[in-house]
N, C-alpha and C positions, 0 to 999 in steps of 0.2 A: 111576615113571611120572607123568607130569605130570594134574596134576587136568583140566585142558583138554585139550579132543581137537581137533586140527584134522585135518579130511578134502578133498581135492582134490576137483574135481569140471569138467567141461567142459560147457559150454552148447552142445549135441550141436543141429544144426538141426533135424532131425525132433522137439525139444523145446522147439520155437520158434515163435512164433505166427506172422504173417504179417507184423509188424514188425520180425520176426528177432530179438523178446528172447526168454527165457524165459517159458515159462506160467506161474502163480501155483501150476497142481497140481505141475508138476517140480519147481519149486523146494520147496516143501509135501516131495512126494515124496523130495530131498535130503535135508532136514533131520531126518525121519523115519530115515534109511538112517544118518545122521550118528549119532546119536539110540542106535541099535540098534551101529553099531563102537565106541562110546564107552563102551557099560555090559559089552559082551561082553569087550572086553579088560578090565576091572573087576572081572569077575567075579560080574555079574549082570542079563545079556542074555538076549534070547530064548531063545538056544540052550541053555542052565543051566535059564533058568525051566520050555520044557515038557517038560522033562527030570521034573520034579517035580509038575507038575501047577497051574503059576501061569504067567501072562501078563501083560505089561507093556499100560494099554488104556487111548490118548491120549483127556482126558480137556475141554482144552483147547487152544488153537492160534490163534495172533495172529503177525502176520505184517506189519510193516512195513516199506515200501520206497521208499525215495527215487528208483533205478532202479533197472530190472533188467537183466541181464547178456545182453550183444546175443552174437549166434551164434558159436562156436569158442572165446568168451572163457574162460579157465581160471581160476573161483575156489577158493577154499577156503570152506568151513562150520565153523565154532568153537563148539562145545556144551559147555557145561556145568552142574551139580547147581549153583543157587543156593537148595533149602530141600530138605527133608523131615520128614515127618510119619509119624501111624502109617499113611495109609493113602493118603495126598498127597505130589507130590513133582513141585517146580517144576525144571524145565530151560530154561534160554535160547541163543539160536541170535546167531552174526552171520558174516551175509555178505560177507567179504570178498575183492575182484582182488587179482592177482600183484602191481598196482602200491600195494598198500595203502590204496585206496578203498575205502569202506564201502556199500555198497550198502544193508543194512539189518539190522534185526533180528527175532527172533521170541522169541516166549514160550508153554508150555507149559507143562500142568500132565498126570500122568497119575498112574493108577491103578494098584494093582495089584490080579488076581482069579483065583481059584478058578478053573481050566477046567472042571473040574466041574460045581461047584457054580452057576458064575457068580456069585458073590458077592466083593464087598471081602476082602483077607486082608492081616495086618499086613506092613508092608514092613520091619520089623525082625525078621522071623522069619529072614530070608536071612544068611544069615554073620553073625547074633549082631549085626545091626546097622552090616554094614562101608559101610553106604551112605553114613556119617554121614564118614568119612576123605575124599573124595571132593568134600563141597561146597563151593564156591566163593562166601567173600560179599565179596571186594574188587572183583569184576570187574565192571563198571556193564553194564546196558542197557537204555541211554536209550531206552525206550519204554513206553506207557501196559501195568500188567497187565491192563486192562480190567476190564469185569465183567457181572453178568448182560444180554443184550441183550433190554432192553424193548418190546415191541408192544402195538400196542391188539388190539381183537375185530374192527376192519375191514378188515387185511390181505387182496388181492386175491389168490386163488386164480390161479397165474399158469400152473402146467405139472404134468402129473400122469405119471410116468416108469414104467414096469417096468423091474425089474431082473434084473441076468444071470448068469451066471460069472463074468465080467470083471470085476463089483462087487463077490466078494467076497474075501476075504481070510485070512492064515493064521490069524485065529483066527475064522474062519466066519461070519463079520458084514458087513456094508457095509462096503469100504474108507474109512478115514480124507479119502485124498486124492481118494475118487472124488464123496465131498460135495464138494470144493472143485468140479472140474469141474462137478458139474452147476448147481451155485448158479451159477457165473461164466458157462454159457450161457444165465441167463435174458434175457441182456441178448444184442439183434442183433449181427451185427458191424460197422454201422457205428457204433455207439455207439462200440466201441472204436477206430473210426481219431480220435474226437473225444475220448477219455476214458483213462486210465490209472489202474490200482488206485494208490490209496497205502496203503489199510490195511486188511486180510483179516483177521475175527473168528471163529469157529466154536467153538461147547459143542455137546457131545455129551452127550447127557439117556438116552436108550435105546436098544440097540442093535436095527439091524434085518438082514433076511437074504436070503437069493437068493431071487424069487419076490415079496417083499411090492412090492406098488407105493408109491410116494413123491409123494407133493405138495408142493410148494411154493406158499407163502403170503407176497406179497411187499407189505412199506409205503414208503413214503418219509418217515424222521424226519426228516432237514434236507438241505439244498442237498445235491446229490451224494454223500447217505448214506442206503444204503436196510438193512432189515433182511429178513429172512426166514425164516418157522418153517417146519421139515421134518415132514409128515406120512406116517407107517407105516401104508399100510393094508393089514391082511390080511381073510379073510374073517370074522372074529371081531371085528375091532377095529379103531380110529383111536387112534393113540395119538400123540402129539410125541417124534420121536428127536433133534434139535437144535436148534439156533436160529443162525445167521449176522447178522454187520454187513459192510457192505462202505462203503469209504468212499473214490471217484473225485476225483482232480484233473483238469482241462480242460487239454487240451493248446495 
């Protein structure tokens, strides 16, 4: 079996915005599902892990795109292991059409943890460490890893959300992708007939659940680059579950 996985995928129009490409969350959404057929034929996907009591829990996600794939168009997504650690493990994404144009790339890092416990657990405990046959270090993706996204203390209080069923996910948390959606409608929609994402940041810091309400705290560090810290409030607490960069080109 080849170390890289590529998976088809069709840019379905009800997964389309109003310019007829893809949203940032489908796409997000793809790469994930990629992400999940890649380790399950490997033999240590979801479906293995809560078999035992451990879950894969996207940890980072960067996502750039030079464009995105306009409606009906049939790409494929290319994933593959380029590191692991005992408790870290880096996976990269690329987007590419049938006619071998690159769309873009993405970079992840994720977790692995205790359903239990909720706690970190060694990622070499799984098949004696077969994760390590799997990584791929010749294959390039040119794009920044990023790193922690910086704010001050004056961040604007921009939109304060509850959340639902629909937000949460099979390991009972806030869906991954559904942060992406709600950061990208801070902005109207005429912004976006003027604006286009090039680069989509997201760490996840602590997880949150159906019920807590979400705030969003929005800066602008440079020309068409804003960040945004995500606030958990329950009745007990504020606490910070991620932080986002997003970074628009002018159409």
């Amino acid at each position: 079996m080849d170390k890289i996985g590529t998976y088809e995928f069709l840019a379905e129009p009800f997964h389309c915005d109003f310019s007829g490409r893809l949203f940032m969350g489908h796409l997000g959404n793809h790469m994930l599902n990629a992400a999940d057929f890649h380790s399950s034929a490997r033999g240590f996907g979801m479906k293995y892990l809560m078999g035992i009591h451990r879950s894969w829990v996207l940890s980072r996600l960067a996502i750039e795109m030079t464009e995105m794939p306009v409606q009906y168009t049939r790409f494929r997504v290319e994933t593959w292991v380029e590191s692991a650690m005992r408790y870290f493990t880096s996976r990269n994404f690329a987007v590419v059409g049938a006619d071998g144009n690159v769309y873009g790339y993405g970079r992840s890092i994720w977790a692995m943890i205790d359903t239990e416990t909720r706690q970190p657990t060694d990622i070499y405990d799984i098949d004696n460490g077969a994760i390590d046959q799997w990584i791929v270090k010749e294959k390039d993706c040119p794009i920044d890893k990023g790193g922690r996204v910086k704010m001050s203390d004056d961040a604007e209080l921009v939109r304060t959300i509850d959340t639902f069923y629909n937000d949460v996910d099979i390991n009972g948390h806030i869906n991954s992708v559904k942060y992406i959606e709600h950061v990208l409608d801070l902005w109207p929609l005429d912004w976006y007939r003027d604006h286009q994402i090039r680069r989509f940041e997201i760490a996840y810091v602590a997880e949150a659940h159906g019920g807590d309400r979400l705030s969003f705290c929005r800066e602008q560090t440079a020309e068409d680059e804003y960040c945004i810290r995500i606030l958990r409030n329950t009745d007990n607490e504020v606490c910070e579950c991620c932080r986002s960069k997003v970074s628009f080109i002018k159409l």
